[in-house]
C-alpha positions as CSV (number, residue, x, y, z in Angstrom):
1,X,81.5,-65.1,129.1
2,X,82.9,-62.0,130.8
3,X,79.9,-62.5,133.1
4,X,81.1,-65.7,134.0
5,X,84.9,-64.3,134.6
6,X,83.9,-61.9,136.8
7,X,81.5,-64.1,138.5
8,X,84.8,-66.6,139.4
9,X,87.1,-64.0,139.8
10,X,84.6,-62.4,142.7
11,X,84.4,-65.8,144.1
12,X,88.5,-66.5,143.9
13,X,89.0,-63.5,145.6
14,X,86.5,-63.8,148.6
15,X,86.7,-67.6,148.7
16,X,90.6,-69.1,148.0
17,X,93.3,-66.9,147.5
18,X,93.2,-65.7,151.3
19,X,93.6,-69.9,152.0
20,X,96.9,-69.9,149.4
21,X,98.5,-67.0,151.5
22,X,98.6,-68.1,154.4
23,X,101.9,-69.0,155.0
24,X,104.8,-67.7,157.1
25,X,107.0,-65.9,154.2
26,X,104.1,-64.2,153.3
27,X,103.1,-62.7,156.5
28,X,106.7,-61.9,157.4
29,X,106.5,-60.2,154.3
30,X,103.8,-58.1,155.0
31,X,105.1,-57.4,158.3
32,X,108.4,-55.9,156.9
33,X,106.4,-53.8,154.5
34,X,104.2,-52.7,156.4
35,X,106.8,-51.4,158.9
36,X,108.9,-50.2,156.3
37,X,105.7,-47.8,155.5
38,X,105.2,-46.7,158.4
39,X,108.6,-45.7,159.2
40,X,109.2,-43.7,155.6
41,X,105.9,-42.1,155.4
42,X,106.9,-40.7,159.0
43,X,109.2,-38.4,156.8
44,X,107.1,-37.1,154.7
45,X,105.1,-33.8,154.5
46,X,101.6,-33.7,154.3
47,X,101.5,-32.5,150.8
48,X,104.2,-35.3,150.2
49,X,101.9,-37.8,151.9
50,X,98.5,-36.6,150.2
51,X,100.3,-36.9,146.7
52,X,101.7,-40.7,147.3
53,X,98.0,-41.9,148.4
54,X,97.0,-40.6,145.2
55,X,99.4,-41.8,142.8
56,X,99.3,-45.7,145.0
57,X,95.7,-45.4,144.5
58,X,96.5,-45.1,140.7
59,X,98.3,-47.7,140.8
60,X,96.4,-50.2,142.7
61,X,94.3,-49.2,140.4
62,X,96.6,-51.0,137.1
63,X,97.7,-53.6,138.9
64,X,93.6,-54.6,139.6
65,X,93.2,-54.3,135.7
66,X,96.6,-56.5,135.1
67,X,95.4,-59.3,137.7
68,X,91.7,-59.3,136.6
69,X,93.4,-60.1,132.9
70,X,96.0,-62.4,134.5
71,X,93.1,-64.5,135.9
72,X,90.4,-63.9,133.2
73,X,94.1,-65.5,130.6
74,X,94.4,-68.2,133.2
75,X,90.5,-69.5,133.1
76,X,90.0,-69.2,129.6
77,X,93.6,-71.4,128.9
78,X,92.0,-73.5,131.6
79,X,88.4,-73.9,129.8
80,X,89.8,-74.5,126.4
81,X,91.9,-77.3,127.7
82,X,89.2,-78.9,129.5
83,X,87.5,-79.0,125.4
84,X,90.5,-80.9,124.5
């Protein structure tokens, strides 16, 4: 089974959720955020900079794990209701 969840969550990723976010909030969103970096990280040191990459790779990290178990919930409340 976990086979199979990884299989569709690989194929989810790659295949549809790029198709669901395509929308204008979203990439206005993105746009602010990605400004709003750029502009902050401009005040920080190197040190400063080198120790927030590591700790937003840490948590990229957790929220990969969380959304992973989010979808693997989803699919398996999705499978036992297509028993019913």
């Amino acid at each position: 089974m976990e086979l199979l969840f990884h299989t569709l969550y690989s194929y989810v990723q790659e295949n549809q959720v790029f198709r669901y976010l395509q929308t204008p909030e979203y990439r206005r969103a993105v746009s602010n955020i990605e400004k709003d970096w750029v502009r902050f990280r401009s005040t920080l040191t190197a040190e400063q900079s080198n120790q927030l990459d590591a700790l937003l790779a840490r948590e990229r990290e957790v929220a990969l794990i969380e959304d992973k178990a989010s979808f693997c919930s989803a699919l398996s409340i999705g499978i036992s209701l297509g028993r019913l």
